[in-house]
LOLOPA-404225 format. One record per residue (C-alpha): x, y, z. Coordinates in steps of 0.1 Angstrom, whole numbers, plus 5000, padded with zeros to 4 digits. Last residue first. Layout:
site u X	v Y	w Z
...
END
This chain:
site u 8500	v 5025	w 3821
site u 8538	v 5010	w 3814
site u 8569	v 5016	w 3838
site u 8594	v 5022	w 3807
site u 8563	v 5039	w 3784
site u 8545	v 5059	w 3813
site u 8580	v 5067	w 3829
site u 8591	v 5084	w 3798
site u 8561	v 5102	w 3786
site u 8555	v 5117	w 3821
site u 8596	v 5129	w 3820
site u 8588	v 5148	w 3787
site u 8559	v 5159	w 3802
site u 8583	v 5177	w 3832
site u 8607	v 5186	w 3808
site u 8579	v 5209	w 3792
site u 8573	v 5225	w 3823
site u 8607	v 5233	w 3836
site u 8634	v 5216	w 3848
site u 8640	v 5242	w 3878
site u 8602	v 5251	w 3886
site u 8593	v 5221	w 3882
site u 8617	v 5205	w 3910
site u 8613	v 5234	w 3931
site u 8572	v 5226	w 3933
site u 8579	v 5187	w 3937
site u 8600	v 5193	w 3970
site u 8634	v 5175	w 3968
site u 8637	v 5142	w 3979
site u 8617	v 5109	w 3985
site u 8595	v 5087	w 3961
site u 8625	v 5078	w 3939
site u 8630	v 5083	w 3899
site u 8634	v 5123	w 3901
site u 8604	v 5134	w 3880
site u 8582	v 5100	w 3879
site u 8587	v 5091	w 3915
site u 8579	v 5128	w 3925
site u 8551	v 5127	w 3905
site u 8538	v 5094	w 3922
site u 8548	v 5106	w 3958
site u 8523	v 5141	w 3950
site u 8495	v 5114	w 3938
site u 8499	v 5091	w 3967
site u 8502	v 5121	w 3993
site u 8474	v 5141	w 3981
site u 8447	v 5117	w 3980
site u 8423	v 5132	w 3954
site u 8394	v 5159	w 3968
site u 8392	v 5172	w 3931
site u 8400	v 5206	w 3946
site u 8431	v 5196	w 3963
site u 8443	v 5173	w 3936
site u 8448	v 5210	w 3916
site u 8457	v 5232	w 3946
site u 8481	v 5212	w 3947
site u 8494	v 5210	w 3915
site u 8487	v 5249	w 3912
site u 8509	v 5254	w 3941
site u 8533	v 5230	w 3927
site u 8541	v 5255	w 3896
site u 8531	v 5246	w 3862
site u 8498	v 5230	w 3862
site u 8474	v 5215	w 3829
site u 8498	v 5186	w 3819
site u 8509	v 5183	w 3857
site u 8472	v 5178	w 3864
site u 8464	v 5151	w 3842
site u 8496	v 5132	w 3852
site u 8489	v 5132	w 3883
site u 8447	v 5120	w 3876
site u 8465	v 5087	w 3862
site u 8497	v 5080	w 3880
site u 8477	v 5078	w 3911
site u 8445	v 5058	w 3906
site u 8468	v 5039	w 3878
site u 8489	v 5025	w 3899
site u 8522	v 5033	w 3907
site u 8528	v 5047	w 3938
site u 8537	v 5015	w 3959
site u 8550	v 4990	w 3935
site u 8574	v 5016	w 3919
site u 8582	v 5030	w 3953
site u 8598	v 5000	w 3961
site u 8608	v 4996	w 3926
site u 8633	v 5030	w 3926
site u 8625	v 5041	w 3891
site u 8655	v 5041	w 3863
site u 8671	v 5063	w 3840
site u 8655	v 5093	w 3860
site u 8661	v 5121	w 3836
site u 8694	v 5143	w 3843
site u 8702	v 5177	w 3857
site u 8677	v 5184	w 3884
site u 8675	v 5154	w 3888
site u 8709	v 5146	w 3901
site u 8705	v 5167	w 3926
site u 8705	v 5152	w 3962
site u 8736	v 5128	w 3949
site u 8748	v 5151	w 3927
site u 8754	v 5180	w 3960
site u 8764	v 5157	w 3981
site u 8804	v 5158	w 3973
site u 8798	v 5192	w 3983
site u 8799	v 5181	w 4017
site u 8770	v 5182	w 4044
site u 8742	v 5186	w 4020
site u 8701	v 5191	w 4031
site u 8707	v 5232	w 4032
site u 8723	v 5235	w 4003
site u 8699	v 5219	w 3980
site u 8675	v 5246	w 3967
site u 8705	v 5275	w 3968
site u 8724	v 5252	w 3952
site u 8703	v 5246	w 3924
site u 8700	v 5280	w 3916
site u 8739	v 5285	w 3915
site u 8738	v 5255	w 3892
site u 8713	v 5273	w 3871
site u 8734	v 5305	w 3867
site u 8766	v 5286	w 3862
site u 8748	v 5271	w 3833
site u 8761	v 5229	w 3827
site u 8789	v 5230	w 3804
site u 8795	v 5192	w 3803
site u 8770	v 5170	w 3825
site u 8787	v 5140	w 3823
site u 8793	v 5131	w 3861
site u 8826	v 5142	w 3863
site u 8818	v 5175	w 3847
site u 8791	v 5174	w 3878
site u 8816	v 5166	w 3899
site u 8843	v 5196	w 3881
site u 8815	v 5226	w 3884
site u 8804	v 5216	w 3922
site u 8833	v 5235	w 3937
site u 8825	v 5266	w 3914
site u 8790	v 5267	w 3924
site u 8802	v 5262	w 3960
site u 8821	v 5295	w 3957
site u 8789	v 5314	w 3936
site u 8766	v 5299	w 3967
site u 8790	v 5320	w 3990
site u 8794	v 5291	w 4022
site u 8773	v 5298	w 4053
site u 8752	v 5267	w 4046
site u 8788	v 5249	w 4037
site u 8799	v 5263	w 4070
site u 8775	v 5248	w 4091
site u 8771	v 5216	w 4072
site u 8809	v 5216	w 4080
site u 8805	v 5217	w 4116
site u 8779	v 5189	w 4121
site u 8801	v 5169	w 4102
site u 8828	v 5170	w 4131
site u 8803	v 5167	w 4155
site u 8796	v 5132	w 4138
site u 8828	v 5123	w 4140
site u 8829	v 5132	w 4180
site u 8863	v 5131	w 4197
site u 8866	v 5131	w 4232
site u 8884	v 5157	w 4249
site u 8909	v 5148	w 4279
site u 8910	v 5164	w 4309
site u 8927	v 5198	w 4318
site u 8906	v 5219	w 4300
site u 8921	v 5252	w 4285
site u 8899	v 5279	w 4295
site u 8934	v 5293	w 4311
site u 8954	v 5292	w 4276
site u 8928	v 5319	w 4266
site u 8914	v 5321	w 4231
site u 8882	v 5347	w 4224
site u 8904	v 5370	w 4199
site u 8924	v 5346	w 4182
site u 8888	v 5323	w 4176
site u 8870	v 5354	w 4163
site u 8900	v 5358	w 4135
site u 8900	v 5320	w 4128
site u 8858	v 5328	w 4124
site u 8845	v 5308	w 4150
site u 8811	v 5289	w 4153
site u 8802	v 5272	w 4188
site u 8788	v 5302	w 4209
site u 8773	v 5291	w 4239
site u 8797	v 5308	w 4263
site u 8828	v 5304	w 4287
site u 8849	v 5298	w 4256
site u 8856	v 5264	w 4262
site u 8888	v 5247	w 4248
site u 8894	v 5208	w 4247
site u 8879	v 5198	w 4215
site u 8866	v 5234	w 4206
site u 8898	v 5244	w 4188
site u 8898	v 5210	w 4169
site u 8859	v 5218	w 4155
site u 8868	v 5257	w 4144
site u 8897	v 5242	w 4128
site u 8880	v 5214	w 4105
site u 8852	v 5240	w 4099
site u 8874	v 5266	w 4084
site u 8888	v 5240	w 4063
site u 8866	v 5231	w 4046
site u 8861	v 5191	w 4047
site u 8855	v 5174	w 4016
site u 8870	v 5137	w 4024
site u 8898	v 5147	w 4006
site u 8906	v 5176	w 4032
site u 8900	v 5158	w 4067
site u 8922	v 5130	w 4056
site u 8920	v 5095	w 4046
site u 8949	v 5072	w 4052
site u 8962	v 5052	w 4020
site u 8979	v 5021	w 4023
site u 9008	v 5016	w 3999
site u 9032	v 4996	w 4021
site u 9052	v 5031	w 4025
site u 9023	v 5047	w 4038
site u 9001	v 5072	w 4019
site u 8988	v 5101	w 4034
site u 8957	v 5120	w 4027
site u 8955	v 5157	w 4046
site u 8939	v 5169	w 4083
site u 8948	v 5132	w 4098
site u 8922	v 5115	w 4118
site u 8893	v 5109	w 4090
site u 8863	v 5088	w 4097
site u 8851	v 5055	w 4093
site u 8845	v 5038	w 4127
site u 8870	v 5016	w 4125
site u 8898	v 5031	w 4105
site u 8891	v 5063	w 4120
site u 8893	v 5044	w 4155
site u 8926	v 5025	w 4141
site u 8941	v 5058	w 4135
site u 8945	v 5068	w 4171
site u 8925	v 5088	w 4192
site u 8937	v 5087	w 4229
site u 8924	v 5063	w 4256
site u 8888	v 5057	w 4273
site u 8859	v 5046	w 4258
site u 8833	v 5052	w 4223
site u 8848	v 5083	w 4208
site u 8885	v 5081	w 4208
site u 8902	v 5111	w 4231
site u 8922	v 5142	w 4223
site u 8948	v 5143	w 4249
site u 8943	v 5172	w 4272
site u 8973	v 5199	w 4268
site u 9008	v 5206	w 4288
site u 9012	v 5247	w 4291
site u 9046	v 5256	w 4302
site u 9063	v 5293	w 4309
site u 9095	v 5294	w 4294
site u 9130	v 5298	w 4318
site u 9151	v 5323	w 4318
site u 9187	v 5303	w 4317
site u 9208	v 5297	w 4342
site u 9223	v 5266	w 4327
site u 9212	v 5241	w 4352
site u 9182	v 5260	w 4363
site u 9171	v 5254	w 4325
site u 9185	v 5215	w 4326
site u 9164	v 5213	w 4364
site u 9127	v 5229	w 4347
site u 9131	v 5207	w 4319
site u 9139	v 5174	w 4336
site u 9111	v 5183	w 4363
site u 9086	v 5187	w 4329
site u 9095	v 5155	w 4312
site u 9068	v 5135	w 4326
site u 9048	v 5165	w 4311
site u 9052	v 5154	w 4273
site u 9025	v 5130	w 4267
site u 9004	v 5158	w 4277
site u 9009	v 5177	w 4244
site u 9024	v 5215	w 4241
site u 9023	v 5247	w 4247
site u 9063	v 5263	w 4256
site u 9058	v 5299	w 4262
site u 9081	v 5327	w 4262
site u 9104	v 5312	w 4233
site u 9139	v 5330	w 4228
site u 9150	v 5312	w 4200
site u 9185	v 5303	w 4217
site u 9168	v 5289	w 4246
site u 9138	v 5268	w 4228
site u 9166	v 5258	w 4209
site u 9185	v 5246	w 4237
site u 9161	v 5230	w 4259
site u 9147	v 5207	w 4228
site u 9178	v 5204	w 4216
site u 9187	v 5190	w 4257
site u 9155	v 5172	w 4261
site u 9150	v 5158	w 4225
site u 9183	v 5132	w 4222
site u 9213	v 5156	w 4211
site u 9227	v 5144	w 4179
site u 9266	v 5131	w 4175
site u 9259	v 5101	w 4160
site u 9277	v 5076	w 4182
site u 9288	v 5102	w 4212
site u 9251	v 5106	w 4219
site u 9238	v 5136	w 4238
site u 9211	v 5140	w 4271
site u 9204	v 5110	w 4277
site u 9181	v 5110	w 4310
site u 9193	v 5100	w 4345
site u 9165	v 5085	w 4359
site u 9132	v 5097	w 4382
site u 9111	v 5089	w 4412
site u 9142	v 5100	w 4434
site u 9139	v 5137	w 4423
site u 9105	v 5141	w 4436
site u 9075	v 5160	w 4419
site u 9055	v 5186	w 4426
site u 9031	v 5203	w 4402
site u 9014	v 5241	w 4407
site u 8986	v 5245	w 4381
site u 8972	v 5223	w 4353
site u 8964	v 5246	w 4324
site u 8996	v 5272	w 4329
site u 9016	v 5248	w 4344
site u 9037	v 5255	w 4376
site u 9066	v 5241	w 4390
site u 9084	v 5226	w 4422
site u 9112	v 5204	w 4421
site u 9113	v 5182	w 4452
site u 9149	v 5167	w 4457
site u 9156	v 5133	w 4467
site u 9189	v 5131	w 4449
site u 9194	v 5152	w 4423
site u 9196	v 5138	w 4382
site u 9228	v 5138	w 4366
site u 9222	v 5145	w 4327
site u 9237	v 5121	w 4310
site u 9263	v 5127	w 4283
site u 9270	v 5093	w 4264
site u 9290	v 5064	w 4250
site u 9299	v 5039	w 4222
site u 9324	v 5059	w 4203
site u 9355	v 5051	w 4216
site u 9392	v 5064	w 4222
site u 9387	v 5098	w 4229
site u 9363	v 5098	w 4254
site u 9375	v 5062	w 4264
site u 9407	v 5077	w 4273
site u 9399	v 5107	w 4291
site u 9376	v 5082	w 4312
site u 9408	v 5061	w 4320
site u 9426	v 5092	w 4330
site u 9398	v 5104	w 4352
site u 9393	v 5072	w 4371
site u 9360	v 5057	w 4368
site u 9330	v 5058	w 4389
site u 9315	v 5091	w 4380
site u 9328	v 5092	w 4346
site u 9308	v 5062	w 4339
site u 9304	v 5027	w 4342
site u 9279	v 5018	w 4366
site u 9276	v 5006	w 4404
site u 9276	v 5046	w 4414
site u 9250	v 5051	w 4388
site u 9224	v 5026	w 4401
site u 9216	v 5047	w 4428
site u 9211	v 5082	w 4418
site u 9195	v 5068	w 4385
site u 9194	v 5045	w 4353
site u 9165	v 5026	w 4362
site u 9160	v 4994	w 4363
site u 9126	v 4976	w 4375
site u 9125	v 4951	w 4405
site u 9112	v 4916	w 4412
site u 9146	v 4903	w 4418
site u 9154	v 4884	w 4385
site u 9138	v 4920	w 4366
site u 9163	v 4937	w 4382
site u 9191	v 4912	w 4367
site u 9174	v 4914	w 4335
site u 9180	v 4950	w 4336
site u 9215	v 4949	w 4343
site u 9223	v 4926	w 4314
site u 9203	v 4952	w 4289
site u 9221	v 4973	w 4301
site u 9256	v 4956	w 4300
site u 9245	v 4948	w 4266
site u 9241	v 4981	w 4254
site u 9275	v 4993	w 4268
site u 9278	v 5015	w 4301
site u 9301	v 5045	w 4290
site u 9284	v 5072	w 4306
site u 9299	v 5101	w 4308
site u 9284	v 5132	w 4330
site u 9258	v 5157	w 4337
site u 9250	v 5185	w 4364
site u 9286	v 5193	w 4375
site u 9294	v 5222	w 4358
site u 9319	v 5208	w 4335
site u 9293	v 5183	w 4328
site u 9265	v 5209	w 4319
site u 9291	v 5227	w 4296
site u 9301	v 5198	w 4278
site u 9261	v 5189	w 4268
site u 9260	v 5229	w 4259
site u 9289	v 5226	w 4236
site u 9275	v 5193	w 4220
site u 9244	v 5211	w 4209
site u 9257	v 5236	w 4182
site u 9270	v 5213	w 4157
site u 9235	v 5193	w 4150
site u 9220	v 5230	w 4141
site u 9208	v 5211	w 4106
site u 9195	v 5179	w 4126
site u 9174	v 5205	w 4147
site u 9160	v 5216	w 4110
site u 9149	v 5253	w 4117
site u 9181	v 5273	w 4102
site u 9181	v 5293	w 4111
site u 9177	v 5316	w 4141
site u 9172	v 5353	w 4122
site u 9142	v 5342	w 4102
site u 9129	v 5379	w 4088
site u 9162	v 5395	w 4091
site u 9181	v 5364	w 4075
site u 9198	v 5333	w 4085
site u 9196	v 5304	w 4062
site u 9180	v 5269	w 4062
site u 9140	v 5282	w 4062
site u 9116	v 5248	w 4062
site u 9101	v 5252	w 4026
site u 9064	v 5269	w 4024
site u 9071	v 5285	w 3996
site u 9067	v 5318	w 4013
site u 9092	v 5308	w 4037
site u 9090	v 5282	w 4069
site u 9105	v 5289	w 4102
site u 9091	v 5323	w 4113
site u 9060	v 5341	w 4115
site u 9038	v 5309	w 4111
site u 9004	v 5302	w 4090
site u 8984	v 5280	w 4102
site u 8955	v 5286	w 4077
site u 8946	v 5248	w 4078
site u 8957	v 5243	w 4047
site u 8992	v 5256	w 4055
site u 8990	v 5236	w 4085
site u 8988	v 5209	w 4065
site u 9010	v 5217	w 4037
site u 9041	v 5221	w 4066
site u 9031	v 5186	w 4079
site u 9033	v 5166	w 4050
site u 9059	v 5183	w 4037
site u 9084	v 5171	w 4070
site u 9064	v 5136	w 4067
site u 9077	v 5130	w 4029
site u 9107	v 5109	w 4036
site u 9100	v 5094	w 4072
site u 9126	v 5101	w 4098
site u 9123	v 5073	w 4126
site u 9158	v 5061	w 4130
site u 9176	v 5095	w 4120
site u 9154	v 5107	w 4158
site u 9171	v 5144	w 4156
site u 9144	v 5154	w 4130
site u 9126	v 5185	w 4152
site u 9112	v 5206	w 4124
site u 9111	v 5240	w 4141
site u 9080	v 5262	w 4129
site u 9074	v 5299	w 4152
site u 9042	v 5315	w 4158
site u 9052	v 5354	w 4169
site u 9039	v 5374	w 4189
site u 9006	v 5400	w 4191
site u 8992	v 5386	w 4226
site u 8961	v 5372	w 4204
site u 8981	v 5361	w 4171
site u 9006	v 5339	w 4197
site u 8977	v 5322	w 4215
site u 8959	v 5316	w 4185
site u 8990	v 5302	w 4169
site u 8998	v 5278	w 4195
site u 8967	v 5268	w 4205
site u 8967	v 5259	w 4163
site u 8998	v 5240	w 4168
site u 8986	v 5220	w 4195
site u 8954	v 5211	w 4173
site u 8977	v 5202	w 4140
site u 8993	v 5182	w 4166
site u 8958	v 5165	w 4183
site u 8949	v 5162	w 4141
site u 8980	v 5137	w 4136
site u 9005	v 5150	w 4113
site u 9015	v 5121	w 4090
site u 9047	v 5104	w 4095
site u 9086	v 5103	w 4118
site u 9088	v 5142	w 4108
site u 9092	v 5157	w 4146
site u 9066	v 5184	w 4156
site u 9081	v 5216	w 4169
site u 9054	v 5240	w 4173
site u 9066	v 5271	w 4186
site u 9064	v 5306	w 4212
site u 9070	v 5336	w 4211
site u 9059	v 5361	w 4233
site u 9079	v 5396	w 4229
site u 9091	v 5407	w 4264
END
């Protein structure tokens, strides 16, 4: 059998980088057996939709080089009509709405759901009265018989409220004290009892949408997925899962539950208030929130890419070896579900960085030339020489860890000093140092001569090498005085002399 298998994230706001992570396991793991990656939008939840999130999360992945078989077009819209390339449109579950309710019928003619008719308030009443006792309510094996559903009532009255009101439910009739047995690809054989769990919702008379077990179970069905890999928030949901498809007697999936992706400092999962804290991104793209509060992402902050997916598919995934730097193509090819940890990864921001220094130094100068083109534009340098910004590059490359570096490390390699860092002001300049330096930068060109120059005359070489530098780039630290003349030149080098003897004085 083909393997196929999906991400089905739901549109209720920004994808979080654990789902652009499940996704990518996905993807590898689909790419490697030579399947297909399918996209289904799962927007059943009305009450959480957010306008934007759908776009959000198909661009992302797009950026990412997530690319799937089936479920989104060239365009990168969410497919709505059947054809030979997407053959189970459409991919909205709110769009296959009318296909759910047939399945929810069949599992109560069958005897493995049923009505309920229990109003809000008479559970929220019957909580309360648990609560009184010491207890907690739960919708199950027990409770149901003191409830109001088709279990309890007569058949003619339930005949009537099914067609009379709106205000009830399918639920799916959980066994008593039954062990179901299953298996996890990461996390091995699981058992769990029957009476440990309630009677889920499984469709809602009021707006006529499946809640996410039974769509979830259906269209994983009807779109023939091998392999369900997904988040570890979802494995309480496993027994439900593995009773709806022995329910309908359906093939069932193969399931793969994933580590959480942890917060750096601590216990818990990664949530947007430790990038808010701590100052880094946890969403791949920008988002803005409806009260206007923008949430930094991987790509704005001047991430490539590559590096943001070679980092996610280590957090959590080992590939036996020491090797840390994968091409998407390297990463299909090494991926295996069953190197899958089953404890949670914690994040590290500054791992993170670590990976995109890598793949900037990797980066084709010419590529980061052309990257660096529109800050330096921004910076007023207008028609600067491709040649001599690839040159620069080459210098700088390896001491940046986004482009957005690159002026900061450069800038004088472009621009005069306008004005002379004064800690290094009051310890370089004096006129033992400024004095013989700028005698021997009249008379050297390169810094080997330089050197060689305050070598030979026995001269402290650190003062009078920290003056220069203070006089050609403004600061005492940075690039190495010999690449710095050999970019600006000779000549700009005693125009830069003049300068700081005239602003600094002699």
């Amino acid at each position: 059998m083909r393997t196929r298998v999906r991400f089905a994230p739901s549109p209720t706001g920004p994808l979080h980088m654990g789902g652009v992570r499940t996704a990518l396991y996905n993807y590898l793991y689909a790419k490697q057996k030579g399947g297909d990656f399918i996209i289904r939008i799962e927007d059943t939840d009305s009450h959480r939709f957010v306008p934007g999130a759908e776009q959000y999360i198909i661009e992302a992945l797009r950026w990412c080089g997530i690319i799937p078989d089936e479920g989104v077009d060239e365009e990168g819209k969410v497919v709505e009509t059947v054809s030979e390339k997407h053959p189970h449109a459409p991919y909205r579950q709110s769009q296959r709405r009318g296909i759910y309710k047939k399945y929810a019928d069949e599992l109560v003619e069958k005897g493995f759901a049923y009505y309920a008719f229990d109003s809000s308030e008479s559970l929220e009443k019957a909580r309360a009265e648990a609560e009184a006792s010491g207890q907690t309510f739960i919708y199950n094996f027990e409770t149901r018989k003191k409830l109001r559903n088709s279990l309890t009532l007569p058949a003619d009255e339930v005949s009537r409220l099914l067609e009379e009101t709106t205000d009830w439910t399918v639920r799916f009739k959980m066994p008593e004290d039954t062990v179901v047995s299953m298996d996890d690809m990461i996390r091995g054989h699981i058992e769990v009892n029957t009476s440990t769990l309630d009677d889920k919702v499984l469709w809602k008379r009021a707006d006529e949408l499946p809640t996410y077990h039974l769509a979830n179970i259906v269209d994983d069905h009807l779109m023939e997925i091998t392999e369900v890999i997904r988040g570890e928030e979802w494995l309480p949901s496993l027994p439900l899962h593995y009773l709806l498809y022995h329910a309908f007697g359906w093939r069932r999936p193969e399931f793969a539950h994933l580590p959480l992706l942890l917060k750096p400092v601590g216990n818990g999962k990664l949530s947007k208030r430790d990038g808010d804290k701590m100052g880094f991104p946890v969403f791949p793209l920008n988002w803005n929130n409806s009260d206007g509060e923008t949430y930094h992402g991987y790509r704005e902050d001047g991430y490539f890419p590559e590096a943001f997916v070679n980092m996610l598919a280590m957090l959590g995934w080992n590939p036996g070896t020491e090797q840390e730097i994968f091409s998407m193509k390297e990463l299909v090819d090494a991926f295996s579900i069953d190197k899958v940890s089953k404890s949670g990864a914690k994040f590290n921001p500054e791992k993170a960085k670590w990976y995109n220094k890598e793949y900037l130094r990797m980066r084709d100068d010419a590529l980061l030339a052309d990257a660096f083109m529109p800050i330096l534009e921004k910076n007023g340098i207008s028609g600067a020489d491709r040649d001599y910004v690839i040159k620069v590059i080459r210098l700088i490359k390896e001491r940046a860890t986004f482009v957005s570096d690159f002026w900061t490390i450069s800038k004088a390699l472009f621009v005069a000093p306008a004005e002379y860092e004064q800690k290094d002001v009051d310890k370089f300049w004096k006129a033992e140092n400024f004095s013989p330096a700028f005698e021997a930068c009249k008379s050297c060109t390169s810094g080997a001569e330089l050197e060689e120059w305050i070598r030979s005359r026995e001269l402290p070489m650190g003062k009078l090498m920290n003056c220069t530098r203070l006089v050609l780039t403004g600061a005492a630290s940075g690039l190495g005085i010999g690449d710095i003349m050999a970019l600006i030149g000779h000549d700009e080098v005693i125009r830069r002399w003049e300068n700081a003897l005239k602003v600094l004085g002699e």
